[in-house]
C-alpha positions as CSV (number, residue, x, y, z in Angstrom):
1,X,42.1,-87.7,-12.1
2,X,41.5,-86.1,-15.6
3,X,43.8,-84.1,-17.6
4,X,42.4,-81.1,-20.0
5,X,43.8,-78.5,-22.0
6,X,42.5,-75.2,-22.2
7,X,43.3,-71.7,-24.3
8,X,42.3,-68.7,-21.5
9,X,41.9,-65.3,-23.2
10,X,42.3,-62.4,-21.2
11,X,41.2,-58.9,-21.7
12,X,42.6,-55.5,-20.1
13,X,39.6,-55.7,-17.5
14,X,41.1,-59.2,-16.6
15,X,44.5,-59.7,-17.1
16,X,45.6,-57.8,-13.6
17,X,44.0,-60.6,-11.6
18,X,45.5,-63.8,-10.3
19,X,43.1,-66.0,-11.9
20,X,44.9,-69.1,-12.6
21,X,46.4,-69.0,-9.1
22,X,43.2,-68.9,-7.4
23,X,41.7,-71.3,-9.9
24,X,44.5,-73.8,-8.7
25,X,43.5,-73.5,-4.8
26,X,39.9,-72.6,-4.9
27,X,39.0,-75.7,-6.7
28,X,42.3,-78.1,-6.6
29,X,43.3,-78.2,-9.7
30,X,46.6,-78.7,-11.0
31,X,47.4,-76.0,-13.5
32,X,50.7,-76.6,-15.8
33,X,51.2,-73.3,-18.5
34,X,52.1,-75.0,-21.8
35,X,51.9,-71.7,-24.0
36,X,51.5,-68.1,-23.3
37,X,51.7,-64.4,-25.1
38,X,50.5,-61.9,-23.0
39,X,50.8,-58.1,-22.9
40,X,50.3,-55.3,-20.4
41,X,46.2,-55.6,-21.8
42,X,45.3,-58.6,-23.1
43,X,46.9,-61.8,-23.8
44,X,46.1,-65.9,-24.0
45,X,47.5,-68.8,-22.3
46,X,47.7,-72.6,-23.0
47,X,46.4,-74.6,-19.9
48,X,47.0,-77.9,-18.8
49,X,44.7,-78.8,-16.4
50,X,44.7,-81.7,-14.2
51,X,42.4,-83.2,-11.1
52,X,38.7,-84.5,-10.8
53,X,36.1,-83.4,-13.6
54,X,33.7,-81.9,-11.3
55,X,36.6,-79.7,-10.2
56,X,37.7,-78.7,-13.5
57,X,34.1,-78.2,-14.9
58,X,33.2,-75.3,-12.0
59,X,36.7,-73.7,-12.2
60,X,36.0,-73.3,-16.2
61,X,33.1,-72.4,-15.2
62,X,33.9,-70.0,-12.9
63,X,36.8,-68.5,-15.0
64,X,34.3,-67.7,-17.5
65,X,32.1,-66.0,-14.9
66,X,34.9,-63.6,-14.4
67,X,35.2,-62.7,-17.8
68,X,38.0,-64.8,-19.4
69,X,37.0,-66.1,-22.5
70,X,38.0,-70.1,-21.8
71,X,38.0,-72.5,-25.5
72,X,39.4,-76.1,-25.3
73,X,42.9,-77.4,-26.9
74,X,43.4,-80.9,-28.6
75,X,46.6,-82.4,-27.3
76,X,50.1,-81.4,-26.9
């Protein structure tokens, strides 16, 4: 299992949908929020992310196709 943090920035388009839920059972990832400030249009949360790297690589990747800017975080 592999553990990576993540900052997800969301825009008024995106910030309505249930992203990090569905990221957590479409591709079995563990998702723990470490940080968050979020408004009624746009907002950023920290992302702990834990299961297997092929996992995590298409979720980010698929995150990112629906629009949410995704950057990495070092450590805690």
């Amino acid at each position: 299992m592999a553990k990576r943090w993540v900052m997800f920035t969301f825009t008024a388009e995106t910030i309505t949908e249930p992203i990090i839920y569905n990221l957590g059972q479409q591709f079995k990832i563990v998702t723990n929020i470490r940080q968050a400030d979020l408004t009624e249009d746009r907002g950023w949360i920290i992302l702990e992310l834990d299961g297997e790297d092929q996992d995590i690589e298409a979720g980010i990747a698929w995150v990112i196709s629906k629009g949410v800017r995704v950057d990495p975080v070092s450590g805690d």
